[in-house]
Structure formats: structure tokens, C-alpha cells
VEXDREN-2710 file (C-alpha; in Angstrom, 1 decimal):
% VEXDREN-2710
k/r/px/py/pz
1/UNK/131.4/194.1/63.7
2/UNK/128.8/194.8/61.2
3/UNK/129.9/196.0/58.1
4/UNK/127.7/197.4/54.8
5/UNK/125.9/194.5/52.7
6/UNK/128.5/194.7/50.3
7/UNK/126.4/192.7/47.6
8/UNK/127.8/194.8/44.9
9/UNK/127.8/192.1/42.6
10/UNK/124.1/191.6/41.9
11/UNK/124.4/194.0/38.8
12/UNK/123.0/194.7/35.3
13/UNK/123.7/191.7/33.3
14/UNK/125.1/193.8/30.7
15/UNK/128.3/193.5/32.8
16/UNK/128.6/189.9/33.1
17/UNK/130.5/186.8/31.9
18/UNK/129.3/183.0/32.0
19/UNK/131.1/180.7/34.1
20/UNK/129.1/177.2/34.3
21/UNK/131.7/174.3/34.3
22/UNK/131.0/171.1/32.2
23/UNK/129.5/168.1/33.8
24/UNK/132.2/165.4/35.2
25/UNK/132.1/162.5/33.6
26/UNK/134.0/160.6/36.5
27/UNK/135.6/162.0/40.1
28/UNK/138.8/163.8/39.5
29/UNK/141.3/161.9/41.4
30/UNK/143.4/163.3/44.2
31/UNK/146.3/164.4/41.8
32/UNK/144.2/166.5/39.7
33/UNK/142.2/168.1/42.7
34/UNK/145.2/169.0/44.3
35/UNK/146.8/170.3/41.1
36/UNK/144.8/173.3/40.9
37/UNK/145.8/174.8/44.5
38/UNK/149.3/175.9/44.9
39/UNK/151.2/174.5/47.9
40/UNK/153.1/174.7/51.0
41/UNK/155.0/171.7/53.0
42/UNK/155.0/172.6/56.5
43/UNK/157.9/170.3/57.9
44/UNK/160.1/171.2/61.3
45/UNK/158.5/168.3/62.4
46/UNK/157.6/168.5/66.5
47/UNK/158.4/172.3/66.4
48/UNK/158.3/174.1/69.8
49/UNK/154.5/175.6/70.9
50/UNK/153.9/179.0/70.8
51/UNK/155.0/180.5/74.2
52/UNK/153.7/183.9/74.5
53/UNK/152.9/186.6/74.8
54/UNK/149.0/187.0/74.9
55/UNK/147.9/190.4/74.6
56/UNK/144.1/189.9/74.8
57/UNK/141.5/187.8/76.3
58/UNK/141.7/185.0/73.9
59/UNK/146.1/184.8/74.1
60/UNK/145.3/181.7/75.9
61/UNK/143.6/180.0/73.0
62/UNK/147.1/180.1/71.3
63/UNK/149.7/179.8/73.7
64/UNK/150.8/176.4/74.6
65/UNK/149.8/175.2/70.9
66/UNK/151.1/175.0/67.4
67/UNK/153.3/172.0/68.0
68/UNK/152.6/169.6/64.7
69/UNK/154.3/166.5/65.1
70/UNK/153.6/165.4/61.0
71/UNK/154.2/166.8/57.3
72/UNK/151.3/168.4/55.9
73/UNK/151.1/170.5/52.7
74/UNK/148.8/173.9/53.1
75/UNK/147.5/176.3/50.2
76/UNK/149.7/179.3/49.6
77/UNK/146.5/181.4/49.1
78/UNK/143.1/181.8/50.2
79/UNK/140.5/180.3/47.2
80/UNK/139.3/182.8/44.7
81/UNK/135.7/183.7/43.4
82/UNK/136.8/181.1/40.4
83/UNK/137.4/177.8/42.8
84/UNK/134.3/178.5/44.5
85/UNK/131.8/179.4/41.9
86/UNK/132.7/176.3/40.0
87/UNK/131.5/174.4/43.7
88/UNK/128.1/176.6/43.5
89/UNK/127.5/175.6/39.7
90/UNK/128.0/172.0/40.7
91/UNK/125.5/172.4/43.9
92/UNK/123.0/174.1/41.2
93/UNK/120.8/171.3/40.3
94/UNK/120.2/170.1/44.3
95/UNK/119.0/173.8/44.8
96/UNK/115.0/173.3/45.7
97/UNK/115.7/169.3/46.6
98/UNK/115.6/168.0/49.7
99/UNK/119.4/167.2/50.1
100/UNK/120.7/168.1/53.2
101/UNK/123.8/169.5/51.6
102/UNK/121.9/171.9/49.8
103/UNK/119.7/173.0/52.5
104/UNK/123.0/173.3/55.0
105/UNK/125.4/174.8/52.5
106/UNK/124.5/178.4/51.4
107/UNK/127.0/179.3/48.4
108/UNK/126.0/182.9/47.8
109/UNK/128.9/184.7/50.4
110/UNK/129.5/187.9/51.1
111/UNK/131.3/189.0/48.8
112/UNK/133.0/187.8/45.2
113/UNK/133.6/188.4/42.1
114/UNK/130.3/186.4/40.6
115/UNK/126.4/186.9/40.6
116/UNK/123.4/184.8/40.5
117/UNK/122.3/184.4/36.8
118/UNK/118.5/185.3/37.3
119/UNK/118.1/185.1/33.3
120/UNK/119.0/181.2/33.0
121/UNK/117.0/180.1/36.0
122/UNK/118.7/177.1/36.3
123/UNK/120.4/178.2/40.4
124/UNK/124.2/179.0/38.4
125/UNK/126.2/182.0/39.4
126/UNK/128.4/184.1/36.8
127/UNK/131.1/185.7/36.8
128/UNK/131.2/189.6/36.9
129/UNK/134.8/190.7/35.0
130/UNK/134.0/194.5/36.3
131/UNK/134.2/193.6/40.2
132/UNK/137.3/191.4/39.7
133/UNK/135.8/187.9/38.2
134/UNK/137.3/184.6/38.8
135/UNK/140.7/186.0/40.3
136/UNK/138.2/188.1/42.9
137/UNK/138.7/187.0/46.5
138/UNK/135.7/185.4/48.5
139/UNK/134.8/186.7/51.9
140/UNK/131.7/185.5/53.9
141/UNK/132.0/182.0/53.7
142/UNK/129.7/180.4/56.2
143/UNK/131.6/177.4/57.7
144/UNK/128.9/175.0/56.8
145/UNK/129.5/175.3/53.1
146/UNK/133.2/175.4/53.9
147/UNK/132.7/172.0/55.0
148/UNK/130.5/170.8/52.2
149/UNK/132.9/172.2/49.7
150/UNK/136.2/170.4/51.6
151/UNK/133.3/167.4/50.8
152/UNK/133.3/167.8/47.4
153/UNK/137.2/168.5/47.2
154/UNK/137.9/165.0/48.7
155/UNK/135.3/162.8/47.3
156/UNK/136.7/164.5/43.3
157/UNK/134.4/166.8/42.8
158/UNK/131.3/164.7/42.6
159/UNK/127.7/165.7/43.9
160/UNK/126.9/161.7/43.7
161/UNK/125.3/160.1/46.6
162/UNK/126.6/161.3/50.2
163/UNK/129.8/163.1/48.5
164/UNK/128.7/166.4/49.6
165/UNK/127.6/164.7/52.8
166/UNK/131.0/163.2/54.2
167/UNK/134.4/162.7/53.4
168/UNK/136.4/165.4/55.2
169/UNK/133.3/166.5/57.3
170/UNK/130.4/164.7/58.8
171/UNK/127.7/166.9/57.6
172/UNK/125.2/164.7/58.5
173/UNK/125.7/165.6/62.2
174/UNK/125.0/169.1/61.4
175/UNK/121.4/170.3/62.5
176/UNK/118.8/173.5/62.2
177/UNK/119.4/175.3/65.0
178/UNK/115.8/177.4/66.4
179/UNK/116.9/180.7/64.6
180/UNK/116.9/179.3/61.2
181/UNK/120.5/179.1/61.1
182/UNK/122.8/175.9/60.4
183/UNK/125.1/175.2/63.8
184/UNK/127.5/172.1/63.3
185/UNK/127.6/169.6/66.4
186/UNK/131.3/168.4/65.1
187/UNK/133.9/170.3/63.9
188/UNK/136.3/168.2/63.3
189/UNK/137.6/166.6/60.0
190/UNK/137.0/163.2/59.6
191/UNK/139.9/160.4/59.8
192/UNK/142.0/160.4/56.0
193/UNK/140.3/163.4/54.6
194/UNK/142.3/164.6/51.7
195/UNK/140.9/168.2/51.5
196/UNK/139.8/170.3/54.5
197/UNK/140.6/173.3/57.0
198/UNK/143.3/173.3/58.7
199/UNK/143.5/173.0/62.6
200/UNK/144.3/175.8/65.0
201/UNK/147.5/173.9/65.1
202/UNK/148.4/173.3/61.8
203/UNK/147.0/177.5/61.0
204/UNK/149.4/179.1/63.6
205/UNK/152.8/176.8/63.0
206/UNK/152.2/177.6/59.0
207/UNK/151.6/180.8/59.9
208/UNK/153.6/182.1/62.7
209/UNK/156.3/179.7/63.5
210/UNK/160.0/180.4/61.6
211/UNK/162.3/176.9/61.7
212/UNK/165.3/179.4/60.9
213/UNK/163.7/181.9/63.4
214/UNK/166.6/182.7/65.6
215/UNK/169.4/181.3/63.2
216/UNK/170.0/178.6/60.9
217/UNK/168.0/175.9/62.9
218/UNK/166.6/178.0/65.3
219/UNK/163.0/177.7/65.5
220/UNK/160.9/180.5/67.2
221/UNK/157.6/182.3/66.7
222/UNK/157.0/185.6/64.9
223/UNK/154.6/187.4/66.8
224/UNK/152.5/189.5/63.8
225/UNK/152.1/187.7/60.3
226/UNK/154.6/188.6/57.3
227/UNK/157.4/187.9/59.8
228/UNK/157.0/191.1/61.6
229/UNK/156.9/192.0/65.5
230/UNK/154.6/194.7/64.4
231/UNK/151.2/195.7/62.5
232/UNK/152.3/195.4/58.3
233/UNK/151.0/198.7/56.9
234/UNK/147.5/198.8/54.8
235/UNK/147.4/199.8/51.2
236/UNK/146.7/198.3/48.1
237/UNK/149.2/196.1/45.8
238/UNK/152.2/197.7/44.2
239/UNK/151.1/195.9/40.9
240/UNK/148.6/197.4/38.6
241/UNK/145.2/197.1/39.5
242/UNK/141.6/198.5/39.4
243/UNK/141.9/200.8/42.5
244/UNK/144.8/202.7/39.8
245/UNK/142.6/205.5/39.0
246/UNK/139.9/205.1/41.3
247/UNK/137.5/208.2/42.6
248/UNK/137.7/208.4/46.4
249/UNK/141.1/206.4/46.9
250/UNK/143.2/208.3/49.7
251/UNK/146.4/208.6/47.9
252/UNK/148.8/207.2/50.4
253/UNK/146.9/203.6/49.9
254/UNK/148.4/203.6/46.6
255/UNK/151.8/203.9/47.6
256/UNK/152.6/200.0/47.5
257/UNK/150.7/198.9/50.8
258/UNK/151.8/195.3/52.5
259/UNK/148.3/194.1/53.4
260/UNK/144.6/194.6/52.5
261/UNK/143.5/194.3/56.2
262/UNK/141.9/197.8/57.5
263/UNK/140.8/199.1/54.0
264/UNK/137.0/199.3/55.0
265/UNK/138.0/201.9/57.4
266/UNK/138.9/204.5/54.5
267/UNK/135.3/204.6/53.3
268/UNK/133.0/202.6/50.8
269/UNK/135.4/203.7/47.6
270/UNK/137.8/201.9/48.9
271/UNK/136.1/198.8/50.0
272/UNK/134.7/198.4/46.8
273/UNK/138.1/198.6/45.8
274/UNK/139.8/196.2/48.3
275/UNK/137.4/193.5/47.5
276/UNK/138.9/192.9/43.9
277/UNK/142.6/192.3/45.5
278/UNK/143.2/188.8/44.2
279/UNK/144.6/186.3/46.8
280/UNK/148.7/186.0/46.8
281/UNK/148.6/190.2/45.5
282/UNK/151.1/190.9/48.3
283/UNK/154.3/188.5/46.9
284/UNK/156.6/190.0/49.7
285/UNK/154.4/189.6/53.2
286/UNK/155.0/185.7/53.1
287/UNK/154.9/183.6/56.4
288/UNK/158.1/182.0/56.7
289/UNK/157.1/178.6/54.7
290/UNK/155.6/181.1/52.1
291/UNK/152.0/181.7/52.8
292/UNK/150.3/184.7/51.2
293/UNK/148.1/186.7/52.8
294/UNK/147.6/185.6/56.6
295/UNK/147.1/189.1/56.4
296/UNK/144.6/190.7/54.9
297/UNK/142.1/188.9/52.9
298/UNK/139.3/186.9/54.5
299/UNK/139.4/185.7/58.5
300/UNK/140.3/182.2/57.7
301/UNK/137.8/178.9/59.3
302/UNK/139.3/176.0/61.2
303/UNK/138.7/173.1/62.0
304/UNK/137.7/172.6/65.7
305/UNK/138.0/170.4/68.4
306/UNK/135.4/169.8/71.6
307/UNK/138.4/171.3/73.1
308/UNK/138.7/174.6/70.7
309/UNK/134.9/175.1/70.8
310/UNK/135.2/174.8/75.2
311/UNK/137.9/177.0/75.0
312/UNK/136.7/180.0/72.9
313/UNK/133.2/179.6/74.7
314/UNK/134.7/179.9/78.3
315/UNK/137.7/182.3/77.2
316/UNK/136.0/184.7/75.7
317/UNK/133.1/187.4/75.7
318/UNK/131.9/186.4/72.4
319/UNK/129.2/183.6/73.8
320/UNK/129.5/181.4/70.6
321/UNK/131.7/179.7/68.7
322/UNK/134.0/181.2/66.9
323/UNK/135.4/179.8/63.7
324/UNK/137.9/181.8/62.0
325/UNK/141.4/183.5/62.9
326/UNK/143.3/186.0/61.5
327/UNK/143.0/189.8/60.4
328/UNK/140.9/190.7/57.2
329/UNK/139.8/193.6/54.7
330/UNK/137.0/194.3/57.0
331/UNK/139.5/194.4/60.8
332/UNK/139.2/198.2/61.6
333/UNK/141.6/199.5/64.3
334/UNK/139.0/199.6/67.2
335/UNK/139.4/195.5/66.9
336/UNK/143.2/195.7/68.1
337/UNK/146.2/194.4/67.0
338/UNK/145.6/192.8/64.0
339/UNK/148.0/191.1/62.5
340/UNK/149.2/189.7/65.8
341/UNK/149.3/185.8/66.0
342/UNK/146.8/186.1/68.9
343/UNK/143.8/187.9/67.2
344/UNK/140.7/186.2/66.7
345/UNK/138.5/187.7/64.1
346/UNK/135.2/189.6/66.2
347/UNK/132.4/189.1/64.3
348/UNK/132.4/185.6/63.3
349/UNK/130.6/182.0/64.0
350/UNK/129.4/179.0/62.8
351/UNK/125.6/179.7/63.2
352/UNK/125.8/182.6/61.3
353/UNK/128.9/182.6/59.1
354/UNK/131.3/185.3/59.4
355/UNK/131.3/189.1/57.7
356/UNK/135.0/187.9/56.2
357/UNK/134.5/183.7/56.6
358/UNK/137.2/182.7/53.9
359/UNK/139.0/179.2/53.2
360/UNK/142.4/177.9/53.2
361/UNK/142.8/174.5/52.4
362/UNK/144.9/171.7/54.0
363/UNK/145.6/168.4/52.2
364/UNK/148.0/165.6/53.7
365/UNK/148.9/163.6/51.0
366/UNK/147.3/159.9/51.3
367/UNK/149.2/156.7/51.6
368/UNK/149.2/154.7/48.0
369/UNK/145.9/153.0/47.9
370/UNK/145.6/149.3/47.8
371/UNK/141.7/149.2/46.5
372/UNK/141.7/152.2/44.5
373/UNK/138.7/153.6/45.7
374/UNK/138.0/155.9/48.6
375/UNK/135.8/154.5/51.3
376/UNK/133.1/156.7/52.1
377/UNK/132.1/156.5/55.5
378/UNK/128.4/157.2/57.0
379/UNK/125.1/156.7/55.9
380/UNK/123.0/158.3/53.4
381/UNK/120.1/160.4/54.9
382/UNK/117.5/162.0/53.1
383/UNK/117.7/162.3/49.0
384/UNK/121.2/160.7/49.3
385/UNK/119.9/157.2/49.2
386/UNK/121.8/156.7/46.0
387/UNK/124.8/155.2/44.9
388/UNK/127.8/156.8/46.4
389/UNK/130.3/158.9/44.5
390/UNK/134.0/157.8/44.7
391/UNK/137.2/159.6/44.2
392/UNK/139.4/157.5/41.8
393/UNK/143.2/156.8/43.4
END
């Protein structure tokens, strides 16, 4: 699906607001990282896979999984333009080195709520308050700099040594593919990583699977997100926003709308519009453990298995891998049925990003440490011959 360049952000810097966080003195530990993302416990440990049905020719990728034998914890939301542009500021001064994190992990996306500040020239990004700002959502997220930000999550925010070069992802495996485009050889997170994508597994059961489904301790699988059996309806939030007034705006949109998936089919208006729906605007289309947004939003990246990455290249018509799942602003009705558990979002991959690449976080909550210090494993390469960062305990 190819959609308009929707870089509607790069405007007059009449219009714009600084956003250019204060160096860390030390890493944050994990306590304070994971303060600032609100979170669900997925529990109903050992929960039945998903059984069917599978509508389309990649229902096989989800049937037979979504078993999770252990707790994990799982953002509520999506991250907004405000979590990731303070990442971008942080990667500012490696812009123009030769560190392989800031070759690999390109921070401009898609679309948000921020802008490159050309006046400062020091690589920072501000925010713009007129296309939604720091609550704005943030679509086009290659997975590359998904992984190099779930990096920077776990190792507390530090750019120090190889923190942006392991921790939750091996990014050092990663390589320039002939096109000029960055094509990971391992998706999968790296053992006792504290921030990072979550699995096809872990997505679908926190998603889709209801312990209480058929009864009070009756687990079973919705088949569409929001605990539906069927498509939630577009439209834009019920609470006050700044499509309220806006030119172009079919009016039934703005009749209190359960999703934000399908908006770029009503015209450019109302795309412009869509893309300044915060993350979590939809309070009553929750999964059943009270996740906002699996529909709607941004196509959500995984993490990926050898297996996963056989599968989808065997299973389906796409011919490369495909890294996120899950129905977006830009889904238009020719991609089918959205919202059910078994759609994988068309246009996406790890070579080239994805038109809607967006990140929800999972964190399973570490066992008390008996050094206090995280150890980083994998060797520097490159400009990351210095002294590692650490994430305090």
C-alpha cells in the first residue's frame, strides 16, 4: 500500500515548540524507565492457542499460537511523538559519526508530531503543538530503530559505549543490505532484556485472548480486536479534539467513532486529521486485559523468530519479511478484514520500514539483582570502543 508522504510536519518554524531533553547524568534505572509507560499484566498463565478460524493466506501464521506459559507486563498504548523524540534528541550528537547505531537507526518516521530543527543545526527534532505535539502518535517506525530504541530503553537511556548496540537486540548482527536499506539477520530479543517488542505470542494473547471469555474462567479468543466478532466502526474520538471543526471532515466521522483504522480512505483532510489522535483516545475499545488501540493507530513490530521470518516468507505473497501486525490509520477496505486477529499489515518490512511501523513495548520485570549492574553482552564494533553504559538496579 503506498500512501501520500505525509511529512506534514516539516513546517514554518513560526509554528514550533522546543523539545531537547537535558543530558543524563547517570542511566535511569529500570523503575524509572518503566514508570513513564503505563502497563498491562498479561497472566492466564498456559492459556489455550488460538484455534481458528483463518480467513486469509497468512491465518496459519496465527493459529496454533498465542499460548504464553509466563507473566509479562505490556504497554497499554502505543508510544507517542513525546517518548520517541526524546530517543532522537539523545541519538543527535552520533548523527554524522561512524556509530553503527546511528547509521542503522533512522529516527525521522513517517509521521509525528515533531520536526527537524534546521535553525539549531545541532541533528535535534522539535516539537510541532499545531499537528498534535508530544501527545501526537508515531507511525513509520522502521524496525531497526525500534530495536535501537528497545536498546536504549534497557541499558537506562544511555548512548554510552554499545548501549544503543545491544541489550534487548543484537544490533551488531544487523547489516547494509545491496539496496541501501538496513535488513536485520536476528530478530529476536536478547536473553533478560527489560524493554523490547513483544512476540507474535505474547501480541495476540494480550490482544485477542479473553481468560473470562466464555464465563468466569473460561478462556477463549475474540476474533476482531476491542472484543468484537466483527470490524469496530471508524471515526474519530468522542472527546474534544482538533478534527472538531475541521474543513473537509465527513460528518458521520465525528459522531464518536471506535477506531482510527480506515480514516485515510476519506481523503487527505481527514488524514491530516487522524494523525493527531493521541494513543489510548478510544477508552472503550480495550482488549480484554485493557489494551488501547490494537485497533487503529500504527501496525505494531514484533519480535521474530527464524521460525516467524520462515513462516511469513513461505506463507505468504509478500516475498519479505514482514514485521508488524495489526490494523492502522492507513488499512483501507481493499486490505480486508481489519481488525480481525488474523490480519497482517500489507505494506510493511524490515528492509524498508513500514508506511504505519509503530511500537508497543513489552517489559518482564527482572529478578532482584545481586551485582547491581546490568551485564552487557557483545562486543563493541566500530566507534563503540568505549566504556560501556550500565543501567543502575
Amino acid at each position: 500500500m503506498r500512501v501520500l508522504p505525509v511529512h506534514i510536519f516539516t513546517c514554518c518554524s513560526a509554528f514550533l515548540g522546543c523539545c531537547a531533553p537535558p543530558a543524563l547524568a547517570q542511566p535511569l534505572t529500570y523503575a524509572e524507565v518503566a514508570s513513564e509507560f503505563d502497563w498491562a499484566t498479561i497472566g492466564a498463565l498456559g492459556n489455550a492457542a488460538y484455534d481458528g478460524p483463518e480467513e486469509n493466506f497468512m491465518g496459519t501464521y496465527f493459529v496454533g499460537r498465542g499460548s504464553v506459559d509466563y507473566e509479562y507486563q505490556i504497554a497499554k498504548t502505543e508510544i507517542n511523538t513525546g517518548q520517541w523524540i526524546e530517543f532522537a534528541n539523545a541519538l543527535a550528537p552520533l548523527v554524522g559519526t561512524d556509530h553503527p547505531a546511528a547509521q542503522y537507526a533512522r529516527v525521522d518516521p513517517l509521521s509525528w508530531g515533531a520536526t527537524r530543527d534546521v535553525l539549531s543545526g545541532d541533528n535535534t527534532y522539535l516539537l510541532v503543538p499545531e499537528f498534535g505535539g508530544a501527545s501526537a502518535p508515531v507511525l513509520g517506525i522502521e524496525w531497526v530503530a525500534a530495536a535501537v530504541y528497545s536498546n536504549w530503553l534497557h541499558n537506562g537511556k544511555s548512548i554510552e559505549g554499545d548501549s544503543l548496540l545491544t541489550g534487548a537486540y543484537d544490533v551488531a548482527s544487523f547489516s547494509e543490505t545491496i539496496n541501501g536499506f538496513f535488513d536485520p539477520r536476528n530478530f529476536e530479543p536478547l536473553p533478560g532484556a527489560r524493554f523490547r517488542l513483544p512476540t507474535r505470542d505474547e501480541w495476540m494473547k494480550a490482544g485477542f485472548y479473553d481468560p473470562n471469555r466464555f464465563g468466569e474462567g473460561e478462556g477463549g479468543w475474540w476474533t476482531h480486536a476491542n472484543m468484537k466478532t466483527e470490524a469496530s466502526q471508524p471515526g474519530f474520538p468522542s472527546e474534544p479534539g482538533p478534527w472538531d471543526g475541521a474543513i473537509g471532515i465527513p460528518p458521520e466521522l465525528l459522531q464518536g467513532g471506535e477506531t482510527s483504522a480506515q480514516l485515510i480512505q476519506f481523503g487527505f483532510n481527514t488524514l491530516v486529521a487522524a494523525l493527531m489522535i493521541p494513543p489510548g483516545s478510544y477508552p472503550d475499545s480495550v482488549s480484554p486485559w485493557g489494551l488501547l488501540d490494537v485497533s487503529g493507530g500504527a501496525s505494531e513490530h514484533l519480535s521474530l523468530t527464524a521460525e516467524d521470518v520462515e513462516t511469513i516468507l513461505t506463507s505468504s505473497n509478500l516475498h519479505r519479511i514482514v514485521t508488524t501486525v495489526g490494523t492502522s490509520i492507513f488499512v483501507t477496505p481493499a486490505d480486508g478484514d481489519f481488525d480481525a486477529l488474523w490480519f497482517i499489515a500489507p505494506e510493511s518490512g524490515a528492509a524498508v520500514g513500514s508506511d504505519a511501523g509503530g511500537i508497543r513495548l513489552v517489559t518482564i520485570v527482572p529478578a532482584p539483582a545481586t551485582t547491581g549492574v546490568v551485564v552487557v553482552v557483545g562486543g563493541a564494533i566500530g566507534a563503540c570502543s568505549r566504556r560501556r553504559g550500565k543501567m543502575r538496579a
